[in-house]
N, C-alpha and C positions, 0 to 999 in steps of 0.2 A: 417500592423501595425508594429510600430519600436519595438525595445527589451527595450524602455523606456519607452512604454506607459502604461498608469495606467488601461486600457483596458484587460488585462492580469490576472484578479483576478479571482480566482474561483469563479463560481457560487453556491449562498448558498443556494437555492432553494427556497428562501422567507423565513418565519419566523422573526423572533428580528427583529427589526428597530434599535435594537443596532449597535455599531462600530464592523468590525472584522477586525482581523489580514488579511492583504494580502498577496493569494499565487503568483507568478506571472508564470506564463508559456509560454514558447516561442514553436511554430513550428517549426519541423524541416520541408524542402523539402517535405521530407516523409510524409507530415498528413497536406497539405495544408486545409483540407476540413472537418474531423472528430471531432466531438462535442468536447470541452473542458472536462475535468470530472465533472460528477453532479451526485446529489445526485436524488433517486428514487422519493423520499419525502420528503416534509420536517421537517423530525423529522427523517432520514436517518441518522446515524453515517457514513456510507462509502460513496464517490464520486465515482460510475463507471467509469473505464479507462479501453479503446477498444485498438483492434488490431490494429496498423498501416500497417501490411503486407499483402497484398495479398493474400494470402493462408499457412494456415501451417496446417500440418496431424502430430498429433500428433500419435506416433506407444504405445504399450502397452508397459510401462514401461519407454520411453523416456522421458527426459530433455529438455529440451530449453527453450532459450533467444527467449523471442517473444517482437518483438519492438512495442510500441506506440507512435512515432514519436513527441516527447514530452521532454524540459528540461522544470527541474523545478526550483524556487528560493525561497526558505522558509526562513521565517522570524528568526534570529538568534533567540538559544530556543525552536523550535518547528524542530519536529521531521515528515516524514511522513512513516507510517505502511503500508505497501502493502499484503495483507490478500487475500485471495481465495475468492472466490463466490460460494456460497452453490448450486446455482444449476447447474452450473459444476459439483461439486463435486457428489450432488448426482443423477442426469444423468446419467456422463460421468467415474465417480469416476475422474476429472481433480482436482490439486488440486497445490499447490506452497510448494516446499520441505523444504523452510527456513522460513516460514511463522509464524508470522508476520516479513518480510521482512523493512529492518530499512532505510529509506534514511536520510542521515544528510544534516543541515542546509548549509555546507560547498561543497555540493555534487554539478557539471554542466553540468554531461554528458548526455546521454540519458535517459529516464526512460526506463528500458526494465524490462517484469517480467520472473522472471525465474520460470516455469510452468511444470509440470508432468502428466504424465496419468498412474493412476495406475487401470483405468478399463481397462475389459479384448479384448476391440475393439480398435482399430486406432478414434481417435479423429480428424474432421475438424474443423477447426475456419476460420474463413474468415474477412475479411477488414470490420473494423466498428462495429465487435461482441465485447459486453463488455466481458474481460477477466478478470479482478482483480480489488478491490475498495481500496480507499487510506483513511486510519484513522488516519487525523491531531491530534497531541499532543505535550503540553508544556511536555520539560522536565526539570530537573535539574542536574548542574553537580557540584556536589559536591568535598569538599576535599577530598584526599585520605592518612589518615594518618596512618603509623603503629603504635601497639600498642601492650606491655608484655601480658596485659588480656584484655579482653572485659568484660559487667557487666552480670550477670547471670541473669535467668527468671526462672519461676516454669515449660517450656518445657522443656528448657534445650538443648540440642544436639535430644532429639526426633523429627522424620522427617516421611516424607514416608508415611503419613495413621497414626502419634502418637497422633492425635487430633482427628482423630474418634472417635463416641460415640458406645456402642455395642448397 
């Protein structure tokens, strides 16, 4: 496939017969052969995105950049969220340190997730194991203007737990 082909759209897993926004994805070398990302269901919010490496052992406590062998090209406007997978999480306690993880529309490099193991074992993941699901979103970029005052509310400056009810 070229990097122009309209072949390259996420899979939406059925559902609407509506239009959607196209994501386009290209392969790296790295992931000639591993599923595109797709949703479980469809009525799935996340698109599973797998390992592209070989083997990684995650040790207790460690970081890393785990690659999926994947650029991606989102539609100016939309955003994609890279969010953990609960059953890592509560397995392995794996889990992603920046999470919801932001890619911008403007982004071409590789997708890699950056991943943690905060249970108390060494963590393997292997080529092909879904590691993290991506949550496509519009967003908005507003103006950013200063201003002497802003307009008051009956909260006010209360935060932190000030809208709890006892």
């Amino acid at each position: 496939m070229t990097e122009g082909s309209t072949e390259y759209g996420v899979n939406t897993g059925g559902g609407a017969s509506r239009s959607h926004p196209q994501v386009r994805l290209r392969r790296l070398d790295s992931n000639p052969d591993l599923p595109l990302p797709e949703r479980a269901t469809p009525h799935a919010a996340g698109y599973d995105v797998r390992s592209a490496e070989a083997e990684v052992v995650l040790q207790p406590g460690e970081i890393r950049l785990v690659s999926t062998g994947l650029v991606m090209e989102l539609p100016e406007g939309m955003e994609c969220q890279v969010r953990p997978r609960s059953g890592l999480a509560l397995k392995h306690g794996v889990t992603l340190p920046n999470s919801p993880g932001t890619i911008d529309p403007d982004y071409r490099g590789e997708l890699r997730i950056i991943m943690q193991n905060l249970g108390p074992e060494p963590v393997r993941l292997v080529r092909g194991e879904r590691i993290a699901q991506l949550v496509f979103a519009r967003f908005e970029a507003p103006d950013i203007q200063e201003v002497d005052r802003v307009s008051e509310t009956s909260r006010g400056q209360g935060g932190f737990g000030s809208t709890g009810r006892a």
